[in-house]
C-alpha positions as CSV (number, residue, x, y, z in Angstrom):
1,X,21.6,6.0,24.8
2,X,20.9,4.5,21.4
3,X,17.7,6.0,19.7
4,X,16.5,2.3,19.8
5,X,16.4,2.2,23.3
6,X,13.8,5.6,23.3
7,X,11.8,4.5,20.6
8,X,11.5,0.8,21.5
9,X,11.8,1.2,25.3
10,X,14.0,-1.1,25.8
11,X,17.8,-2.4,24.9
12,X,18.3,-4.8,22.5
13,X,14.5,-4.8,20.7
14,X,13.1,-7.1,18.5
15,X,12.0,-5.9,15.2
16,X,9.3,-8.5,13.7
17,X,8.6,-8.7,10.1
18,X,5.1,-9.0,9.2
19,X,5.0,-10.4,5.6
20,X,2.1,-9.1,3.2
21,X,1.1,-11.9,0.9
22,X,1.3,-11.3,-3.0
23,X,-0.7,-8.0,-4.3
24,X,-2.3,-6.8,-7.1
25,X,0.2,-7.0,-10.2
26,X,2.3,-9.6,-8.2
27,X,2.5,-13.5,-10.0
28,X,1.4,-14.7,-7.0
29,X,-1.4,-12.0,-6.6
30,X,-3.6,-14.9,-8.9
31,X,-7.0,-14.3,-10.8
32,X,-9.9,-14.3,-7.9
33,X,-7.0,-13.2,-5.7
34,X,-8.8,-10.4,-2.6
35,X,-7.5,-7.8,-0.7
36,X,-9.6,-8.2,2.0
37,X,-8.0,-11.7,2.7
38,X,-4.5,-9.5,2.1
39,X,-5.6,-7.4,5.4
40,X,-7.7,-10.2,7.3
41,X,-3.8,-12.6,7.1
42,X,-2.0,-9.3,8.1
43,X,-4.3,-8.5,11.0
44,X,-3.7,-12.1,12.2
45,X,-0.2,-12.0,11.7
46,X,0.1,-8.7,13.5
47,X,-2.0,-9.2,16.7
48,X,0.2,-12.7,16.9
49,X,3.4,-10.5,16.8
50,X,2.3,-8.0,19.4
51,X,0.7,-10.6,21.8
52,X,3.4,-12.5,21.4
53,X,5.6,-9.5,23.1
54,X,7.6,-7.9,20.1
55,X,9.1,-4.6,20.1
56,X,8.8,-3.3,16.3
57,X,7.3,-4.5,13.5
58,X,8.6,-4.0,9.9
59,X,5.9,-4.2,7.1
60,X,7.2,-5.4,3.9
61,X,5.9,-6.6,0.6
62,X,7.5,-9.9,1.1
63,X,5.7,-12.4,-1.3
64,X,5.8,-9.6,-4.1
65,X,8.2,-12.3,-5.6
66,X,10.1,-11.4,-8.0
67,X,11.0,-8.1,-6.6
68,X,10.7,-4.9,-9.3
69,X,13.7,-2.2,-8.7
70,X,11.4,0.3,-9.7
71,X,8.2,-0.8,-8.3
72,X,4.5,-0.9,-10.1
73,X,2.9,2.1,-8.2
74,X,-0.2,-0.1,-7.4
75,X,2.4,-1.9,-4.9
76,X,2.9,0.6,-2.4
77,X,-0.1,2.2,-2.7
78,X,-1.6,-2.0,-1.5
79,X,0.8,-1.5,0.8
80,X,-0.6,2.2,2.0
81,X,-4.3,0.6,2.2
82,X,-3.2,-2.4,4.1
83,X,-1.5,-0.1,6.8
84,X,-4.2,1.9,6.8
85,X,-6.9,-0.7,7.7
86,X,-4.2,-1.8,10.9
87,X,-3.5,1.6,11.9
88,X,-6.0,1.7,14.6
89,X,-4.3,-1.3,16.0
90,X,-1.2,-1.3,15.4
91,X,0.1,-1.1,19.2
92,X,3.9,-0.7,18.8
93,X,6.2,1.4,16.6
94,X,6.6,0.5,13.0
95,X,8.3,0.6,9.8
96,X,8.4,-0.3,6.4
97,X,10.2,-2.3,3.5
98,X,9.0,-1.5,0.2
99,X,11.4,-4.6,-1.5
100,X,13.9,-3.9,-3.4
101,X,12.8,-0.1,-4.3
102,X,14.4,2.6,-1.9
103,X,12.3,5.5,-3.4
104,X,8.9,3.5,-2.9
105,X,9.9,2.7,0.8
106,X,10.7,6.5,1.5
107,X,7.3,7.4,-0.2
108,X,5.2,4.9,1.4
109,X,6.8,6.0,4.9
110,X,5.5,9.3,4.3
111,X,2.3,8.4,2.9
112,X,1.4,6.0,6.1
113,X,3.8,7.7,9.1
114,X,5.9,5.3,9.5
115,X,8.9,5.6,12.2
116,X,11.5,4.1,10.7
117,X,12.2,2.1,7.1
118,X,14.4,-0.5,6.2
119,X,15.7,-1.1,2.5
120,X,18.9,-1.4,0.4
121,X,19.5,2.3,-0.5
122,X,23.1,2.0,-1.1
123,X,25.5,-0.3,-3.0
124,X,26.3,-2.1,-6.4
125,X,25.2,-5.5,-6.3
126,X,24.2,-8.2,-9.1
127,X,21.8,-11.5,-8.0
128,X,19.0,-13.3,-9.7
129,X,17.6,-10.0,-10.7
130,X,20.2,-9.0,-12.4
131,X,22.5,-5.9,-12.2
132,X,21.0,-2.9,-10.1
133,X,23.1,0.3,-8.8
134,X,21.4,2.1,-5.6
135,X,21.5,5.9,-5.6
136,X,21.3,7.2,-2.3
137,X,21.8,10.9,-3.5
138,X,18.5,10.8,-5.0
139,X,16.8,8.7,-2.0
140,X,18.0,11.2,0.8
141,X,17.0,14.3,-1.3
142,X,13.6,12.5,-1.6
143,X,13.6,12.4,2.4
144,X,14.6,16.0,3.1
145,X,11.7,17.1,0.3
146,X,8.8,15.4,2.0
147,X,10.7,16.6,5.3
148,X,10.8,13.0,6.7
149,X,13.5,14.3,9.4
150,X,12.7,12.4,11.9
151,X,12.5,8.7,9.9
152,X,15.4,6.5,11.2
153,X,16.9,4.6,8.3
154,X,17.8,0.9,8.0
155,X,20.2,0.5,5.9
156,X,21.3,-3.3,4.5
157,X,25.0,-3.3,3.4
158,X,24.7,-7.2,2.8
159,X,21.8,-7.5,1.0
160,X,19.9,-11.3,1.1
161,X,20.7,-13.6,-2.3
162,X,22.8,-10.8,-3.8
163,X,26.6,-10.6,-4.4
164,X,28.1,-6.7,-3.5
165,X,30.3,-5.8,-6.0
166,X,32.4,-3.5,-4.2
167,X,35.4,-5.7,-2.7
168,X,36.5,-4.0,0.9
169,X,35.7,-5.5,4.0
170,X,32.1,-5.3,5.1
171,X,33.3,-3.1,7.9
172,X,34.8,-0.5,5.3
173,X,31.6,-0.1,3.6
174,X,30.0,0.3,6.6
175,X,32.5,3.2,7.8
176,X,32.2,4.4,4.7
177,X,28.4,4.4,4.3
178,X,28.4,6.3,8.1
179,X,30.5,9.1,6.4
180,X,28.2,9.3,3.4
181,X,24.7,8.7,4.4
182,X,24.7,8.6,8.1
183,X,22.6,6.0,8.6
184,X,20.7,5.4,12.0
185,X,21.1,1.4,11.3
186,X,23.1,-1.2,9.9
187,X,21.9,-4.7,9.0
188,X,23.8,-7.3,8.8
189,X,22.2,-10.3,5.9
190,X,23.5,-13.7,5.8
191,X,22.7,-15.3,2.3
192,X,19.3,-15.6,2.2
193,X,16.0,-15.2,4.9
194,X,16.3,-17.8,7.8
195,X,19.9,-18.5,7.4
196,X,22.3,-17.3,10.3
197,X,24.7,-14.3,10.9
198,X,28.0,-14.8,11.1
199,X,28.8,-13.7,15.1
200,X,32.1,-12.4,13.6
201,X,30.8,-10.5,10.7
202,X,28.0,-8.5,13.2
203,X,31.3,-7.8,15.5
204,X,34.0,-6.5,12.9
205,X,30.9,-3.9,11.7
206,X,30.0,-3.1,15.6
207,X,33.4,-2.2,16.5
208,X,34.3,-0.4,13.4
209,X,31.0,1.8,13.7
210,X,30.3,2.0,17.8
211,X,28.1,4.5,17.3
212,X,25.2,3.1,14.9
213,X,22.8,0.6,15.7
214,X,23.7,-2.7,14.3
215,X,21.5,-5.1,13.3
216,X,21.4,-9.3,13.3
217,X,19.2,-9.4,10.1
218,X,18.7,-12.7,9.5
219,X,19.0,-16.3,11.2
220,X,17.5,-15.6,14.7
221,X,16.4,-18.2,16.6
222,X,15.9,-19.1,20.1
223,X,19.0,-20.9,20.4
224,X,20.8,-18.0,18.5
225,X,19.4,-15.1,19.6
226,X,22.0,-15.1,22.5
227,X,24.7,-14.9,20.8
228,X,23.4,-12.7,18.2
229,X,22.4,-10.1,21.0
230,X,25.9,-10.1,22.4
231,X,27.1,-8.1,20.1
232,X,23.9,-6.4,17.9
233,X,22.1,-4.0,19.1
234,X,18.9,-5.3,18.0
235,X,17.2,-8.0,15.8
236,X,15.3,-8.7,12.7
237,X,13.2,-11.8,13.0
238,X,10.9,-12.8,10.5
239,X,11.0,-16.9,9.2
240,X,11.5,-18.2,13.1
241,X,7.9,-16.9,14.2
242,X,6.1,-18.5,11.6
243,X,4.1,-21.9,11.9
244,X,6.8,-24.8,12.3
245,X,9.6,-22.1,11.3
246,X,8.1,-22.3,7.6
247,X,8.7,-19.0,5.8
248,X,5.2,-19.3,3.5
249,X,3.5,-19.9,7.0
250,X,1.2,-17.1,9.3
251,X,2.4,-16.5,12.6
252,X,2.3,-18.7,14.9
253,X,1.8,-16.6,18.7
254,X,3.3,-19.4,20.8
255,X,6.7,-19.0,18.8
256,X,7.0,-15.8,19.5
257,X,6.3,-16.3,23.1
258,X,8.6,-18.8,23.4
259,X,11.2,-17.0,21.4
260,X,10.6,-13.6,23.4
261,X,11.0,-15.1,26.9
262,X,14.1,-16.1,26.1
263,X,15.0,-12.3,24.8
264,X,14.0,-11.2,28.2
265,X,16.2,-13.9,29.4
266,X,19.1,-12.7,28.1
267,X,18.3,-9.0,28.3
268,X,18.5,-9.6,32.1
269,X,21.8,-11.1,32.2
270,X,23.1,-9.0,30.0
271,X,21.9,-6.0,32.3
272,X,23.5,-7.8,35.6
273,X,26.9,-8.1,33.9
């Protein structure tokens, strides 16, 4: 049994992202900018995602645009004190993406007990950002001191809108990664949020690593998610639960609805084959 399956409940969950707008220090945090509406569009987003039937959630700083590699420390600590003011009803597991700063996510998982995180913690890549180099030595030392042995990793090995420099097969990193790091997840990006997986690409990193949870990252949609599922073990779905499938938009409950029936459609058939 995967660890998904105990922690979620079920086979082949659904991970939502719940996108914080822009926070202090953040361009798009602007003057007369509040953190109270920061928590009142995060509660509504995250009582949409869980009436709307999702698994997970992931909590990322998603409109911190553009994203520090070495974060401002007032980010994840508005991070830590929008958590906080959910916790109470937060209903399902959840997890965290400090964007694009692996020792801020581990931090802020510790800080606000979060299950699992997702980040790029691995990896030479180069992008609009410019040039950055991701030390995992330093990231899982970080974990074993603030003994976090129980926080399941998520690692990207694609990451969105950035070009790996290392040349091998995506499914040789991946191998290579398990040997290293031993993640408990893989996801699999296409080139930027909302676009689709390549089926092929999710495949060739399943069968070359049966034994870690792979994840469709980006792209799912209810007439993707299918396919997507036939060979992941689980999804990321952010952009396709928002209002009119508009990435800037608050979630909108009836998409996730719609979109989850059709999960429970095809977890069915997939059980009865």
């Amino acid at each position: 049994m995967l660890w998904t399956e105990k922690m979620f409940g079920v086979k082949k969950p659904i991970l939502a992202m719940l996108h914080l707008d822009a926070l202090p220090g953040d361009p798009l945090f602007k003057y007369g900018s509040d953190m109270d509406t920061v928590v009142e569009h995060a509660r509504q987003d995250l009582h949409a995602l869980q009436d709307g039937g999702v698994d997970g959630i992931i909590i990322s700083n998603e409109f911190s645009l553009p994203y520090q590699r070495q974060m401002d420390r007032v980010t994840p600590a508005a991070m830590a004190y929008v958590i906080g003011c959910l916790r109470s009803e937060t209903r399902v597991p959840f997890g965290v993406d400090a964007i694009s700063d692996g020792m801020a996510c581990i931090e802020l998982a510790a800080a606000v007990k979060a299950q699992f995180v997702r980040g790029t913690f691995c990896g030479v890549y180069v992008g609009d950002g410019g040039f950055y180099n991701n030390d995992f030595s330093a990231v899982l030392r970080r974990k074993a001191a603030l003994h976090l042995d129980d926080l399941k990793m998520l690692y990207f090995i694609n990451p969105e809108s950035d070009r790996n420099l290392d040349t091998r097969s995506l499914a040789d990193i991946a191998r290579s990664t398990m040997a290293k790091a031993s993640p408990d997840g893989l996801c699999i990006s296409a080139n930027a949020a909302g676009q689709e997986v390549d089926d092929e690409l999710i495949a060739s990193v399943k069968k070359a690593n049966p034994d870690v949870v792979v994840l469709c990252n980006t792209g799912c949609r209810v007439d993707t998610i299918e396919r997507k599922l036939a060979t992941a073990d689980a999804a990321v779905v952010g952009t396709t639960f928002k209002k009119d499938g508009v990435f800037e938009n608050r979630v909108d409950v009836e998409r996730v609805k719609e979109f989850m029936e059709e999960v429970y459609r095809v977890r069915a058939k997939l059980a009865a084959e």
